[in-house]
C-alpha positions in Angstrom: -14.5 66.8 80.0 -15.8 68.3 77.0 -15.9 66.3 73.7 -13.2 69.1 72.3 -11.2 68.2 74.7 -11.1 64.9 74.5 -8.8 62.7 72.0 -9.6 61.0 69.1 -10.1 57.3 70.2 -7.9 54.8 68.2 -9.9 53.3 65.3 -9.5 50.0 63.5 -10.0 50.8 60.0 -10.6 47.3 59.4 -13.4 46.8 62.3 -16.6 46.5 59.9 -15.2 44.2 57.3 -14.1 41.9 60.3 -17.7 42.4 62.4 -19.0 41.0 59.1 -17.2 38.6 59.0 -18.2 37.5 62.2 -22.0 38.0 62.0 -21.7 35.7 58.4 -19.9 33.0 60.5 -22.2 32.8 63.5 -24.9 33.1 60.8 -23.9 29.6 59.5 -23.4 28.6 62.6 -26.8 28.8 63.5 -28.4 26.8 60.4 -29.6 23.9 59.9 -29.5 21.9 56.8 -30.4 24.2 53.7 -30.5 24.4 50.2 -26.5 25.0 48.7 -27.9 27.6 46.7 -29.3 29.3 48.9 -25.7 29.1 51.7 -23.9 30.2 48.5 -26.8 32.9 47.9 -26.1 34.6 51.4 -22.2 34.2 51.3 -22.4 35.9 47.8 -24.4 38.8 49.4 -22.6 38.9 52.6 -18.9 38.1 50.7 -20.0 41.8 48.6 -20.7 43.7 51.7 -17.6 42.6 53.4 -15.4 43.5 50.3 -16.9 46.9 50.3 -16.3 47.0 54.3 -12.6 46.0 53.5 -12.2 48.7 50.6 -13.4 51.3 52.7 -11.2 50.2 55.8 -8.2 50.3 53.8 -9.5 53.8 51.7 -10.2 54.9 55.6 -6.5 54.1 56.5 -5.4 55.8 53.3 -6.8 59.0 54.3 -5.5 58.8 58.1 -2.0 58.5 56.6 -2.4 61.0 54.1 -3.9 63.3 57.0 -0.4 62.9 59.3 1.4 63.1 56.2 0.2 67.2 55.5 1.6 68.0 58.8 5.0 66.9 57.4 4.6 69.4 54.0 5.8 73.0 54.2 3.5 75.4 53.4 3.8 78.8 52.8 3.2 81.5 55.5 -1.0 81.9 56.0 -1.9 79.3 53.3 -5.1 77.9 53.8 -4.5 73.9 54.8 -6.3 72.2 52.6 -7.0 67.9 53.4 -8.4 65.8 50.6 -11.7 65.0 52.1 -12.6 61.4 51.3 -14.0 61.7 47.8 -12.0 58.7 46.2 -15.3 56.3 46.7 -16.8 58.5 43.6 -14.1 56.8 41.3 -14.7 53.2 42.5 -17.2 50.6 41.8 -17.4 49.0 44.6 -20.1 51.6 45.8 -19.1 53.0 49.1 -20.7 55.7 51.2 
């Protein structure tokens, strides 16, 4: 079957922050006994990236309801449909894509 053909598979918007999550948790896992600066170093690091992830999951969730939300507004006859691409990250710090 051709890739146009197929449907979009269902996405978690949430499935980076949470793969984080898991990677920083089998990362403790698998130390030994360290420094408590340098555990609280890496979960500062890692507790950034997985904010970010969680910002863009729920920006990413945003947009899918905003997307099957346009199908709801009238538009006039042969108007050009127009979706708000994600450009919201340029307005945050948080840094995303």
């Amino acid at each position: 079957m051709p890739i146009s053909a197929q449907g979009a598979p269902a996405v978690d918007a949430f499935d980076g922050a949470r793969r984080e999550l898991e990677a920083t948790i089998a990362l403790l896992r698998g130390w030994d006994a360290r420094p408590h600066t340098e555990i609280i170093g890496a979960l500062r690091e890692r507790g950034a990236e997985m904010q970010r992830r969680l910002f863009q999951g729920w920006l990413d969730g945003l947009f899918e309801r905003e997307r099957a939300e346009t199908e709801l507004w009238s538009r006039p006859r042969r108007a050009v449909r127009f979706v708000r691409e994600s450009e919201r990250w340029r307005t945050s710090s948080v840094g995303l894509r």
